[in-house]
C-alpha positions in Angstrom: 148.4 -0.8 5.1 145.1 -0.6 7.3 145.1 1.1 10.7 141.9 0.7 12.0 140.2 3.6 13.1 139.4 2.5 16.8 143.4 1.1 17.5 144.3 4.8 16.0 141.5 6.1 18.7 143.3 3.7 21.2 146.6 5.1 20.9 145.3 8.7 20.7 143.6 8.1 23.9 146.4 7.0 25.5 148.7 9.6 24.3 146.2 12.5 25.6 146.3 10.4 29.5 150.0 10.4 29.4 149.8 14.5 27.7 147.3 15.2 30.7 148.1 13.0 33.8 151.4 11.6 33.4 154.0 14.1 34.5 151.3 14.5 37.5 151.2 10.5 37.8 154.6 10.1 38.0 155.0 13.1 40.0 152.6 12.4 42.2 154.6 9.0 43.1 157.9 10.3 43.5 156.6 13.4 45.7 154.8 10.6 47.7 158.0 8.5 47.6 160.0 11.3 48.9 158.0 12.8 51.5 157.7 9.1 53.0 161.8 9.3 53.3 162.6 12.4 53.5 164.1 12.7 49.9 163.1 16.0 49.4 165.8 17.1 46.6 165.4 13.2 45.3 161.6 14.0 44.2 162.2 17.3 43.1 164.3 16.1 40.6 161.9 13.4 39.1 159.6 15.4 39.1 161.7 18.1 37.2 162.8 14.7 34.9 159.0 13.6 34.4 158.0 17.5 33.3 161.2 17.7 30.8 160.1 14.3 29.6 156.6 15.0 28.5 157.6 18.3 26.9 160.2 16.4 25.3 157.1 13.9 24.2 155.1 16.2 22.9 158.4 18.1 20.7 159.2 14.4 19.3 155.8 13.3 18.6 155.0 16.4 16.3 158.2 15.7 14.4 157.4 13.4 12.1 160.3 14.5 9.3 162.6 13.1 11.6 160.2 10.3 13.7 163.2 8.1 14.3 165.5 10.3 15.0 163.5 12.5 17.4 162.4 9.2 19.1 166.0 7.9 19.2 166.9 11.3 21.2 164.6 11.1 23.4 165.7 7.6 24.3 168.6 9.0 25.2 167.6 11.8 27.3 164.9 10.5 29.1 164.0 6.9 31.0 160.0 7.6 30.7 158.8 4.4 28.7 155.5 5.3 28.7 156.4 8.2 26.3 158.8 6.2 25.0 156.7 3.1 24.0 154.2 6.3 22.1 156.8 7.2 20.1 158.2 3.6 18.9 154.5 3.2 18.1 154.8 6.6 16.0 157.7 5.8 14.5 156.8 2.3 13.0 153.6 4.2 11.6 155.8 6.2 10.0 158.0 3.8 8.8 155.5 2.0 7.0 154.4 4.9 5.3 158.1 5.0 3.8 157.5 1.4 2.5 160.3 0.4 5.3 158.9 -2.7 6.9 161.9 -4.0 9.1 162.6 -0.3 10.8 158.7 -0.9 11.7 159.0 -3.9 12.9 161.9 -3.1 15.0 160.3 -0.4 16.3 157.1 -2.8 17.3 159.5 -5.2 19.1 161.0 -2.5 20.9 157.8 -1.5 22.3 156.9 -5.3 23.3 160.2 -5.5 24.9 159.2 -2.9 27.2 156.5 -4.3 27.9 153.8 -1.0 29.0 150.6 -1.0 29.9 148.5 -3.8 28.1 146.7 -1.5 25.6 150.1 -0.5 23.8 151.1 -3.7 23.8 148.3 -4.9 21.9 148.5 -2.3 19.9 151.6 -3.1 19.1 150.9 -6.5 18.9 148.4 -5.8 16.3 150.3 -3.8 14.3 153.3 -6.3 14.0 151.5 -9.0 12.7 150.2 -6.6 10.0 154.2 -5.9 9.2 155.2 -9.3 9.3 152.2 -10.4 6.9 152.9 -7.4 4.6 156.0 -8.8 4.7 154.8 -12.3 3.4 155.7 -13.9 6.7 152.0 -14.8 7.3 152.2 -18.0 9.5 154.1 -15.6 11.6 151.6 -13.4 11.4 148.5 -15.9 12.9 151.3 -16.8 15.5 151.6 -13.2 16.8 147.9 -12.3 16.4 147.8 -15.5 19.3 149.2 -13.3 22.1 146.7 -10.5 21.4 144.7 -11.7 24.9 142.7 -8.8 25.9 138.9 -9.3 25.5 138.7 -5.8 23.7 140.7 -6.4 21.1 139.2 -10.0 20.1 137.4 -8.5 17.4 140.0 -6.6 15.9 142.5 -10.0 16.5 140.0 -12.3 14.9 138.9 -10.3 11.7 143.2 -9.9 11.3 143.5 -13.4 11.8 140.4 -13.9 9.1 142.3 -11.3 6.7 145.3 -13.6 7.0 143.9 -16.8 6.9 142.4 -15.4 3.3 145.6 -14.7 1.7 146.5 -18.4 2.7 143.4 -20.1 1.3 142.2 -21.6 4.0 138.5 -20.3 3.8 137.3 -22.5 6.4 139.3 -21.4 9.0 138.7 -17.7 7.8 134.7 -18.2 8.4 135.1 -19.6 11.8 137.4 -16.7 12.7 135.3 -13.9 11.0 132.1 -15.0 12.5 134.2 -14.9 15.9 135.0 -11.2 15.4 131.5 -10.8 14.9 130.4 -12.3 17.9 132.6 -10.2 19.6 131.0 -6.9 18.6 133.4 -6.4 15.5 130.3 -5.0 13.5 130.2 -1.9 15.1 133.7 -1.1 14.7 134.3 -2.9 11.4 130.9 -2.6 9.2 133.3 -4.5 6.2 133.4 -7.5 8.7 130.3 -8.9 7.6 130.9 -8.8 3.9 134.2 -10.8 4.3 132.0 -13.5 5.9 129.3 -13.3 3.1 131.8 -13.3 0.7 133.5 -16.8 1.8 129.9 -18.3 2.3 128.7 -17.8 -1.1 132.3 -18.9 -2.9 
């Protein structure tokens, strides 16, 4: 299954912040927290719990023999769902790879629940609706692309949704939605975009 390259850049990006800043993120809030109360020992342990939690991240997201597993651990040992949302996304990746749709799109759902910050969860959202059409579920599909809302990820939502609308035969709406994605700036990411489009115009 496609994963386009600038979602994979996304995700990456996102994983290096929380590699870099988030222990000192979340650090920095408790320590802040604490000195405003007096909770000295308080902050010293989340801040002890936020450093065990990213190099507990960073062991987990390497494993990938044992993605669910290492993700399920974590879970248990930590309460960071930033981290936590990364390594859903890593294990439905994997799962996908292994031909096992429903563990991936557990794993998706998981990180929707949570709801994190809005680029995970249109990643996520993303990446669901490409499960649920490789699934065959493909109205289901369209309906999830329609809660991908962030301007940013229009052109990868609409070209999907084009994609989709293909497999259903409705070439009309496919047009309106590729030339959408265009509009959008989907070229530049997405050079096959165009011959989609061209392709439908000259059937």
């Amino acid at each position: 299954m496609e994963i386009y390259s600038t979602e994979e850049q996304q995700v990456d990006a996102i994983k290096q912040f929380w590699k870099d800043y988030g222990t000192s993120i979340i650090g920095g809030a408790v320590i802040g927290f604490g000195g405003l109360y007096g909770w000295n020992y308080y902050s010293d342990h989340q801040v002890a719990q936020a450093q065990a939690a990213s190099e507990a991240f960073q062991v987990a997201s390497v494993n990938s023999g044992s993605m669910l597993t290492a993700a399920e651990n974590f879970a248990k040992n930590h309460s960071q769902q930033g981290y936590q949302s990364l390594l859903d996304l890593l294990v439905a990746k994997a799962a996908v790879e292994a031909g096992e749709l429903d563990k991936a799109e557990q794993a998706l759902k998981r990180v929707l629940a949570a709801k994190p910050e809005e680029s995970l969860v249109m990643v996520a959202t993303l990446r669901l609706a490409r499960v649920q059409a490789e699934q065959g579920q493909l109205a289901t599909a369209i309906t999830t692309l329609d809660s991908v809302s962030a301007p940013s990820f229009a052109a990868q939502r609409d070209e999907l949704k084009g994609d989709f609308l293909v497999r259903q035969g409705d070439a009309d709406k496919a047009k309106a939605v590729y030339q959408a994605a265009i509009d959008n700036g989907g070229l530049s990411t997405s050079p096959a975009l165009q011959m989609k489009l061209d392709n439908l115009n000259k059937a």
